[in-house]
N, C-alpha and C positions, 0 to 999 in steps of 0.2 A: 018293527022288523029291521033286522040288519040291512045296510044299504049292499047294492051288490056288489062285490068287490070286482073288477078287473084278473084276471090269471096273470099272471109274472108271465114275462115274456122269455120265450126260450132262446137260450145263447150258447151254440158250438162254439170253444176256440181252439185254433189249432199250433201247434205249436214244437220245435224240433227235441229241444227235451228239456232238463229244469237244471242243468250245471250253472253255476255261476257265471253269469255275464249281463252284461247291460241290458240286454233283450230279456234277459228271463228276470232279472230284479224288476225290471217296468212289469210287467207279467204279474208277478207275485205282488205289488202296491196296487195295481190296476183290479183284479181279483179281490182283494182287503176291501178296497173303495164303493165295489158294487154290488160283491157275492148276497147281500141283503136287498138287492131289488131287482136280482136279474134270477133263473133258473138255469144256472151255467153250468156245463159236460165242456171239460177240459183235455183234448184226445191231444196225447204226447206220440211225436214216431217212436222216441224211447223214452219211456216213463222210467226214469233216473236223472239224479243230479244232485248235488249236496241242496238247493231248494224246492224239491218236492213235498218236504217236511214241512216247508212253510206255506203250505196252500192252505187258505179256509177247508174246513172238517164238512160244509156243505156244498163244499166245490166237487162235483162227479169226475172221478178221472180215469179216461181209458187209456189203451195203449193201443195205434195202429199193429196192423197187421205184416208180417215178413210180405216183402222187401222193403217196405217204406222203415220198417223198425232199422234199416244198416246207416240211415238216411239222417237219424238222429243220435248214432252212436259217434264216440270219439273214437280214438283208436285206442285208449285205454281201457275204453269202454268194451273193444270187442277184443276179450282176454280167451275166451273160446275159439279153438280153432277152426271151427265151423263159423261161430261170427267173423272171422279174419277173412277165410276164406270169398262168405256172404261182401263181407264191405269191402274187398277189395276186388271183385270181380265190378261190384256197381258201380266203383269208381271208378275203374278201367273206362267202362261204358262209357259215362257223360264224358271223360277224357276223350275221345275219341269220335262219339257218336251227336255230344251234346246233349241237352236233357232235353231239348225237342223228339228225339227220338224213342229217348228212354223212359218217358212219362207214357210213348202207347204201350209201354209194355206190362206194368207190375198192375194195374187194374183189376183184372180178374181175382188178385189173391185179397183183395179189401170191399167183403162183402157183409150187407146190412144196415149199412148205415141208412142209404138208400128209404130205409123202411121207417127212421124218424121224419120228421119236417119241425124245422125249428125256423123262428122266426127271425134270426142271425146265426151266418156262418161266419168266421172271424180267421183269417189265416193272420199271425200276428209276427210272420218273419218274415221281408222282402223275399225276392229274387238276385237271384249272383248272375254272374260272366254266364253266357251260355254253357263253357265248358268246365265248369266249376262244381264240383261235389256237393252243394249248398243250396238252403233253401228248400224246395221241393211243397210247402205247405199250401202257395197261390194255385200248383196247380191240383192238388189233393183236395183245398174247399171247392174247386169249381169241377171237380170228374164225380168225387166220392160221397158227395155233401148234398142234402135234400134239403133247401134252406131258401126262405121267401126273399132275401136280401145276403148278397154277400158283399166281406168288406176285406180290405188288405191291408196290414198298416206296413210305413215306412218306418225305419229303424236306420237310415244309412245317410251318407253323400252319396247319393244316386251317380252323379258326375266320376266320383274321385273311384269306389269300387269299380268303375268301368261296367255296368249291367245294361247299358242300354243297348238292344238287340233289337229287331223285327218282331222276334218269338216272344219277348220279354215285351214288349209293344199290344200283341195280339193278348196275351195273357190277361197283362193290367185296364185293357178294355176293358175284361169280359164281367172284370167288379162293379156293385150299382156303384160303391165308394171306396177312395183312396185316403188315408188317414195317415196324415204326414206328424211325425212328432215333435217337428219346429217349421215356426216359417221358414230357418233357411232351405229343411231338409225340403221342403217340401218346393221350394225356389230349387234348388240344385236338379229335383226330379223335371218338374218341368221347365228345365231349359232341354232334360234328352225327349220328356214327351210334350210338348205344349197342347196337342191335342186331346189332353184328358184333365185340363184346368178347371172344366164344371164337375168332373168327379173329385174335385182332390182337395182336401179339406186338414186341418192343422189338430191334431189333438194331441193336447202334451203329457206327458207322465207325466203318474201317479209319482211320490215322495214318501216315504215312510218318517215322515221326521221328525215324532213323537219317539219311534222305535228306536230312531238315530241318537237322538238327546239320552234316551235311556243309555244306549250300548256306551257312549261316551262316560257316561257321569260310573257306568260299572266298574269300566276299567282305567280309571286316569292316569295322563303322561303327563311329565316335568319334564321339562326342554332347558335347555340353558339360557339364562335371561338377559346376557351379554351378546347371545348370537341372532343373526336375523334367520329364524327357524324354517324352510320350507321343506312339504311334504308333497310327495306324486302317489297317489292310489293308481296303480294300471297293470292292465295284462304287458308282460313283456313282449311285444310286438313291434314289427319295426315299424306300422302306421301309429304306434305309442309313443314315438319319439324319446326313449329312456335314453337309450344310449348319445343321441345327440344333448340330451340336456347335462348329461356327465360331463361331456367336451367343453359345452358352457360355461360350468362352472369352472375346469380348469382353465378354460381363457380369461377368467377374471383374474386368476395371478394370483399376487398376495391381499387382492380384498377378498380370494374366498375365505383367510381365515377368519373373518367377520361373520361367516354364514356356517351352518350344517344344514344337509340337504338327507333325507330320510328318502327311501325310496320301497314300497310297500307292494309287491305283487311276484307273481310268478309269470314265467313262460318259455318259451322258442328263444329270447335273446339275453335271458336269464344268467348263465353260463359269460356269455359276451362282456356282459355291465361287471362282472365282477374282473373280469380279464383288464377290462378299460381302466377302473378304478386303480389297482395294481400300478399298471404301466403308468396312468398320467400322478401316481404321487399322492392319492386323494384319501386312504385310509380314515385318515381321521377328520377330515372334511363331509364323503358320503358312506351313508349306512345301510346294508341293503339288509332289509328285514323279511325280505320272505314273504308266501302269500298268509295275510291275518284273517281271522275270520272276524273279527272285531278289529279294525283299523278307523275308529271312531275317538280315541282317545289321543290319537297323535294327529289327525286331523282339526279336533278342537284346539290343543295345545299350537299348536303349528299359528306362524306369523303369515303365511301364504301360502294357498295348495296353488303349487306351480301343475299344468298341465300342458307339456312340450310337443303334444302330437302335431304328426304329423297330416292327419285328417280324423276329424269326429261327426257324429252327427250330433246328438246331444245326449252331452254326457249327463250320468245320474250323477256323479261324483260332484257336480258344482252348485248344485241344490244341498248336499248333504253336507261339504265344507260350509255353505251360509249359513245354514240354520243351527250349526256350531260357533259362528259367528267370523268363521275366518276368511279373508278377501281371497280372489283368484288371479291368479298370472296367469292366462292363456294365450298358445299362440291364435292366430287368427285363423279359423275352421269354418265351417256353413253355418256351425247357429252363434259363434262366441258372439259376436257385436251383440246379438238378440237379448245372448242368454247371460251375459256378462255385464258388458260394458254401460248397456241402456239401464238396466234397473240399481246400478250403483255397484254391484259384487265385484268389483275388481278393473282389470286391467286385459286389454288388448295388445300383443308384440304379432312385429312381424314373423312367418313362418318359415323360421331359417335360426341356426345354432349363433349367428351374431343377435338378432332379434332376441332370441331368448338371454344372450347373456349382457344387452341391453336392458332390457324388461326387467332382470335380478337386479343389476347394478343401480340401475332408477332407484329401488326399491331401499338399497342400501345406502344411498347416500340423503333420502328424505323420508326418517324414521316417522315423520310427522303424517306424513301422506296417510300411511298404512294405518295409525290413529285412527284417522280421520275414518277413511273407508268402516275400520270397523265399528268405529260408532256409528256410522250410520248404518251398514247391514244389522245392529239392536235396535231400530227404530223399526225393522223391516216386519210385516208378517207373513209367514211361512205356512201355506195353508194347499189343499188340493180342491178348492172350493170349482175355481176356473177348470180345470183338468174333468174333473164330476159333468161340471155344465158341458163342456166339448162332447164327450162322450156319449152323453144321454141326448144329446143334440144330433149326432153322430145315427145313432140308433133308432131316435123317433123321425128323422129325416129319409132314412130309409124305408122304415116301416109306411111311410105317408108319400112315397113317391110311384 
């Protein structure tokens, strides 16, 4: 006789919708990594986003109910006047009322779930500013969700978003666990909470970077082999530090003709970067290319992914430049020393537009260094072996408490 098997354990995750960003790539690797030994219902407020497509074919995926669905729309997302209408009325609200208020209200129209019990719920986006549009899923696992164990992960600088509240306080108690995605982040959180230090535990993204080697090696870029080549993968946002890194490079003078500097993403200060570019002279110094859907080939080619933000928690993009093999220039954020500096991938500068154009300039004047670095990021292995173990440590810890 067969011996008896164990049932897969059941795993709600919840989550604002599947648009491209740091939170939903960790999502979509995280998902790859376990979908074969977990029985996972993946409930979106909006089930949309250009990576919805890349979910496992065995991942269950619902869609909350109105109101919570305005909750994960963008605003291009709500092209319907009725959606406009809907999400701009709920955002008035937490404007005004804060989302302590406006969480007793949408309850009643999100019914059923109630009637599963699963043996993880999984809110897998922080909480924002109390008065802030954002978030919404810590307190939708712990009203909506029938679940033996619920868990919250961190995704942010707890400190630098500014989130730490009373209500945001009472909230992240009411988790058995906190699931921080770097030590720093999870150092940053509890210095606003330190009384929830035995909940709050470190698990790091998943990595796609077998998928990354591929998308690279499909599409290959040729750089100039006379220049010192850096790339930035980022949303244009002013916590991206794009536009300060342009300043940068123009404050090198005439060693930036020694450098091109590629600049790879869309957003809100989109518009700005090309205005700066113009004004400071730089044409053919920086190149701004737009958001890629494949930005893996100029990443590999690239002599450093500079990453000028202004605040990160931890970024996917410096996993995915290593295992391309190219070193990083970051400035100093809550996980760089962790996630940078310690394992050899690069460089730490101070966080400020001299620091950054210190950090390029170093970089330019000892071609040798950068050798050096990426011989040794080839000696490195690139694996989600540790991230696996966090996880299932994460989940059997709960289940046994």
């Amino acid at each position: 006789m067969k011996e008896f098997e164990e049932p897969m354990k059941r795993i709600l995750i919840v989550n604002n919708n599947m648009h491209i960003g740091g939170v939903q790539k960790a999502l979509v690797n995280l998902l790859y990594e376990i979908h074969n030994d977990y029985e996972i219902t993946l409930l979106l407020f909006y089930a949309g986003g250009e990576l919805l497509s890349k979910i496992p074919e065995d991942v269950k995926v619902m869609a909350a109910n109105a109101p919570f669905r305005c909750w994960g729309m963008t605003r291009h997302d709500a092209s319907a006047l009725r959606d406009k209408a809907a999400r701009g009325f709920w955002a008035a609200a937490v404007r005004v009322l804060g989302r302590e208020v406006f969480f007793s209200l949408p309850y009643p129209f999100q019914k059923g779930l109630e009637e599963e019990e699963y043996d993880a719920a999984i809110s897998y986006l922080h909480s924002g500013p109390l008065h802030m549009f954002y978030g919404g899923c810590n307190e939708f696992v712990l009203r909506c969700v029938n679940a033996k164990n619920k868990i919250t992960f961190l995704h942010c600088d707890f400190e630098k978003i500014h989130a730490a509240s009373p209500y945001n306080a009472r909230i992240y108690q009411q988790f058995d666990r906190i699931a921080a995605c770097s030590l720093g982040c999870r150092d940053s959180f509890l210095r606003a909470m330190p009384h929830l230090a035995d909940k709050t535990m470190v698990v790091k993204n998943c990595q796609s970077f077998q998928e990354v080697r591929r998308m690279a090696q499909r599409e290959p870029v040729i750089m100039a082999p006379d220049k010192l080549n850096i790339v930035t993968v980022a949303r244009f946002g002013k916590e991206k530090g794009v536009l300060r890194a342009i300043q940068a490079i123009s404050d090198l003078g005439e060693k930036a003709d020694r450098l091109h500097y590629y600049l790879i993403g869309n957003g809100a200060e989109y518009a700005a970067a090309e205005k700066k570019i113009l004004e400071l002279g730089l044409t053919g110094t920086v190149s701004l290319l737009g958001e890629l859907e494949n930005p893996y080939g100029y990443m590999q080619a690239a002599d450093v992914l500079l990453i000028p933000s202004v605040s990160e928690a931890a970024p996917m993009v410096i996993g995915e430049a290593a295992c391309l093999g190219a070193p990083v220039l970051t400035t100093e954020t809550s996980s760089a020393h962790e996630m940078v500096e310690q394992p050899g991938l690069g460089w730490v500068c101070q966080n400020t537009v001299e620091g950054i154009r210190n950090g390029i300039e170093s970089l330019l004047s000892r071609p040798d260094v950068l050798k050096e670095r990426r011989e040794h990021i080839r000696t490195l292995v690139f694996d989600n072996a540790c991230a696996r173990k966090q996880f299932s440590e994460l989940i059997e810890q709960d289940a046994n408490s």
